[in-house]
Structures are given as C-alpha cells and as structure tokens.
KOLFILUM-801029 format. One record per residue (C-alpha): residue number from 0; residue in one letter; x, z, y. Coordinates in pm, 1 decimal. Layout:
BEGIN
+-----+--------+----------+----------+----------+
: num : residu :        x :        z :        y :
+-----+--------+----------+----------+----------+
: NUM :      A :        X :        Z :        Y :
...
+-----+--------+----------+----------+----------+
% end
This chain:
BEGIN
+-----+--------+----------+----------+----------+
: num : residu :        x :        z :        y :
+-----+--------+----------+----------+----------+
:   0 :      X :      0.0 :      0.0 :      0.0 :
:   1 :      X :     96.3 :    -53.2 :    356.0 :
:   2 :      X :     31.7 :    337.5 :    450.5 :
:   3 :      X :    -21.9 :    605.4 :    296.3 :
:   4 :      X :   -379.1 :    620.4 :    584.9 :
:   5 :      X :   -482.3 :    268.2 :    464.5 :
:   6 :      X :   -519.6 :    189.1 :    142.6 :
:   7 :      X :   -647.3 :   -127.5 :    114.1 :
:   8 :      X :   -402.5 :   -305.9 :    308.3 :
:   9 :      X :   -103.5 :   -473.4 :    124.2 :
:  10 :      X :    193.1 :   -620.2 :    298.6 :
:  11 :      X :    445.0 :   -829.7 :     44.6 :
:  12 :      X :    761.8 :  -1020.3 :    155.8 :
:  13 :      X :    947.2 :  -1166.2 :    230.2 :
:  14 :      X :    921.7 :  -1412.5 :    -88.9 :
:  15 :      X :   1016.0 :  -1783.8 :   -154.2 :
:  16 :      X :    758.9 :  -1961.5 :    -88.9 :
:  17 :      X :    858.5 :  -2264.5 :   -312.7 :
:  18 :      X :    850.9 :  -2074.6 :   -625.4 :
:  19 :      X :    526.1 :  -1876.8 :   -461.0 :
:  20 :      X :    269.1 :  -2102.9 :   -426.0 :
:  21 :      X :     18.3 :  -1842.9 :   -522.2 :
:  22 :      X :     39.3 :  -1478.6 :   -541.0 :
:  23 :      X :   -259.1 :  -1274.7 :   -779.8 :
:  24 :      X :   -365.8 :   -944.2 :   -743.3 :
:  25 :      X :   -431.2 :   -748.3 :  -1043.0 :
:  26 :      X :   -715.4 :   -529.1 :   -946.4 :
:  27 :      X :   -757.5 :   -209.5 :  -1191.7 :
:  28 :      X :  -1138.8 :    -74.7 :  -1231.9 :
:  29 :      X :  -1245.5 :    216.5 :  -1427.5 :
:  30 :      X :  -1522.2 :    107.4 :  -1733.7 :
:  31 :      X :  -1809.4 :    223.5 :  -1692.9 :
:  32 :      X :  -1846.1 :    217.4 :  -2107.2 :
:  33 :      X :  -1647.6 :    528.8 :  -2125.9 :
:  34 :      X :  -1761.2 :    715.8 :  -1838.7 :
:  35 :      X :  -2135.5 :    685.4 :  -1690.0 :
:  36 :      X :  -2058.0 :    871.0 :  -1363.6 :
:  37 :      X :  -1797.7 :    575.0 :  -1259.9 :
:  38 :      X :  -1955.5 :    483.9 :   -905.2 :
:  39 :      X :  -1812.2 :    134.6 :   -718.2 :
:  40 :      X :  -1815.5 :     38.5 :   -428.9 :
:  41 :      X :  -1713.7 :   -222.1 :   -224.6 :
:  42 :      X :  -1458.8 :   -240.4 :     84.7 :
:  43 :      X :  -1222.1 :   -504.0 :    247.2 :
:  44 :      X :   -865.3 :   -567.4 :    133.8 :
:  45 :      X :   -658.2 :   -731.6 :    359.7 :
:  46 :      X :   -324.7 :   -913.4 :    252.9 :
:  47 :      X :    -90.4 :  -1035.0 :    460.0 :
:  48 :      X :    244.1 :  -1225.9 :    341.3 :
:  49 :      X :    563.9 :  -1300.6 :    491.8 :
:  50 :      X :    740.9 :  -1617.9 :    329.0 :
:  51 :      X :   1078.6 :  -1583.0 :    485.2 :
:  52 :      X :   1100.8 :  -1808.4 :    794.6 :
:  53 :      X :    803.2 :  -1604.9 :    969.9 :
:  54 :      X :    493.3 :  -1405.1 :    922.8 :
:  55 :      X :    195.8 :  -1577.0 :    752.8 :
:  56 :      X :   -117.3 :  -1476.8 :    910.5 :
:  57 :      X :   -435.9 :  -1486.0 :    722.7 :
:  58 :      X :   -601.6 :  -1591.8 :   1034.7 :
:  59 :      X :   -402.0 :  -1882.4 :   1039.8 :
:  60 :      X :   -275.3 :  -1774.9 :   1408.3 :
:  61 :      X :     49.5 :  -1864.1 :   1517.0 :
:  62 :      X :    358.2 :  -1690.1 :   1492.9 :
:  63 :      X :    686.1 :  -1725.5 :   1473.3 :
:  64 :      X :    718.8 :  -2002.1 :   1209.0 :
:  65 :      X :    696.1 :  -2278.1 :   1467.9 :
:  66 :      X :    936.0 :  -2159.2 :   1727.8 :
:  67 :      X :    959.0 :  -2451.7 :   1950.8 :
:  68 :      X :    660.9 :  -2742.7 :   2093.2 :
:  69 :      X :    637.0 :  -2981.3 :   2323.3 :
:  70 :      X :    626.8 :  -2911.3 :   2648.4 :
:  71 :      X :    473.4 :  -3201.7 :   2723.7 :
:  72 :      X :    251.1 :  -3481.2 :   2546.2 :
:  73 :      X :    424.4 :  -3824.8 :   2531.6 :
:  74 :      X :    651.4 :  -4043.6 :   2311.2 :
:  75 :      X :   1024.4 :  -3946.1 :   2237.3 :
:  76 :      X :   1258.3 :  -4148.8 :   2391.7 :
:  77 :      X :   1606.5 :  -4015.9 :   2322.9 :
:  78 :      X :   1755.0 :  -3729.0 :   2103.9 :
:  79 :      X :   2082.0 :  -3647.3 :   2144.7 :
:  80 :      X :   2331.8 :  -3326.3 :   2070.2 :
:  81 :      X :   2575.7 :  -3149.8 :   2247.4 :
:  82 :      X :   2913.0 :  -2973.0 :   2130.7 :
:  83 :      X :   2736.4 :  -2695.8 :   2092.6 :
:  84 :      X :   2516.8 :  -2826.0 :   1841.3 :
:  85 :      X :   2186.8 :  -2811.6 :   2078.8 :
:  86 :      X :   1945.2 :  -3080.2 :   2071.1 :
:  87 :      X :   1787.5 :  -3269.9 :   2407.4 :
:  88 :      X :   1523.2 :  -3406.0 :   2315.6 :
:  89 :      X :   1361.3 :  -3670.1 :   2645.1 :
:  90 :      X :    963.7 :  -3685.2 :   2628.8 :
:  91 :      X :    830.7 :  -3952.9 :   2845.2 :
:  92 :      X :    440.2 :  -3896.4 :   2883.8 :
:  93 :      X :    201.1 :  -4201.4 :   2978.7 :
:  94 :      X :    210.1 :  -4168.3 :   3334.0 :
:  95 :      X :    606.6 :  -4228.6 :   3319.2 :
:  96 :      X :    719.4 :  -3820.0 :   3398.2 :
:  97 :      X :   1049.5 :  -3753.9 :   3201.2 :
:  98 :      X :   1065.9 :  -3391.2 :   3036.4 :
:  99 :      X :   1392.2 :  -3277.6 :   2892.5 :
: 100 :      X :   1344.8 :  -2993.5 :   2644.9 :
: 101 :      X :   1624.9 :  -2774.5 :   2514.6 :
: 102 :      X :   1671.6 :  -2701.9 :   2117.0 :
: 103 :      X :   1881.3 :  -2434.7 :   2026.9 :
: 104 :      X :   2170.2 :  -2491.9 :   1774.0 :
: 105 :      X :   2078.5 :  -2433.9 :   1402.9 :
: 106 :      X :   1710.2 :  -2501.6 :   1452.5 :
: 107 :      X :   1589.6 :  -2848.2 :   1243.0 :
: 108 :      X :   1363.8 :  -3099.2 :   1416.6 :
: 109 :      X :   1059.7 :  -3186.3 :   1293.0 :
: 110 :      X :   1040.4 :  -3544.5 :   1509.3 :
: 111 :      X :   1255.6 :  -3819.1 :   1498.4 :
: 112 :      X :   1290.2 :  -4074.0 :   1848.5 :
: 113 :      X :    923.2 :  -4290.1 :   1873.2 :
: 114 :      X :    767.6 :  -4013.8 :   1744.6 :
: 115 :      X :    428.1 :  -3961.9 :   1984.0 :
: 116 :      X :    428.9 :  -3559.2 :   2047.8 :
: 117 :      X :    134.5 :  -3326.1 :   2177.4 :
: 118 :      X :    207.9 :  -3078.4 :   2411.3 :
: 119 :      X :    209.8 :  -2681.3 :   2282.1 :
+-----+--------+----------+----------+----------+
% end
C-alpha cells in the first residue's frame, strides 16, 4: 500500500515498460463457504504506475514524459546541433514567423525536418 492511512491506493515503479505491457492485481477475498458472517463491500482502488522515463497518470494528464513541445505550430525547417550536443530546431508557422526552440543535450527528438508540428 501507498500509506499505512490509505489502503487502497497502490503505487508500483518504476518498471520496464517493454517487458510490462500489463500489470494484474491479485485481489484476495475471504469465502463466504467457510464463514457466513464474511460481509463485502465495495470501495475504489486507485493505481498509479511509473514506467521509468516519467509518471503515468491514470487520468491520462500530462507529466513529465513529454518534456519539450512546440512552441509554435508550423513546419520544421532546419535542425541542427551544437558542440554541446543541443538541438535548434527552426519552426516556420504559415504566416512566415520564424521560432527557434532550444533542445537540451541528451534529449531524443521525436520530429525529423518537414515534419508539420502543433504548438504545446
């Protein structure tokens, strides 16, 4: 359990997500065969799972799995990287504005120049 207060919250992670597609939950009940006064009930479990890179909601909210967007809609012109091993990545958007954007070093991009972008 995630606290000793909450019970029915479970928090597992951080896991592989290739080789964990799914995840199961056994879920142990008493039988009611062996003893009548066995009373259920029912209450919400929440799960939440972190696979490595950045927390998995349930909600499907953002977090910080996609650390960088677009800072502006358009089409990428031009990617280029410096010494350091940042990337600049030039979005032109249909009116003809130029936005440079900034990638730190060690971070992998997800578009390739021509790619048509949305802004974050």
């Amino acid at each position: 359990p995630y606290s000793t207060e909450f019970d029915n919250i479970l928090v597992v992670g951080p896991i592989a997500g290739k080789t964990h597609q799914e995840l199961i939950f056994p879920v142990v009940s008493p039988d009611p065969e062996k003893s009548s006064d066995v009373k259920y009930l029912s209450y919400p479990f929440y799960a939440g799972g972190n696979r490595g890179r950045g927390q998995v909601y349930p909600t499907g909210e953002k977090s910080n799995v996609n650390v960088f967007g677009a800072t502006q809609a358009g089409q990428v012109t031009e990617i280029s990287t410096s010494e350091k091993g940042e990337s600049n990545v030039v979005i032109i958007n249909s009116d003809g504005t130029k936005t440079s954007q900034i990638v730190p070093a060690g971070l992998s991009l997800v578009v390739k120049q021509g790619d048509v972008v949305k802004a974050e």
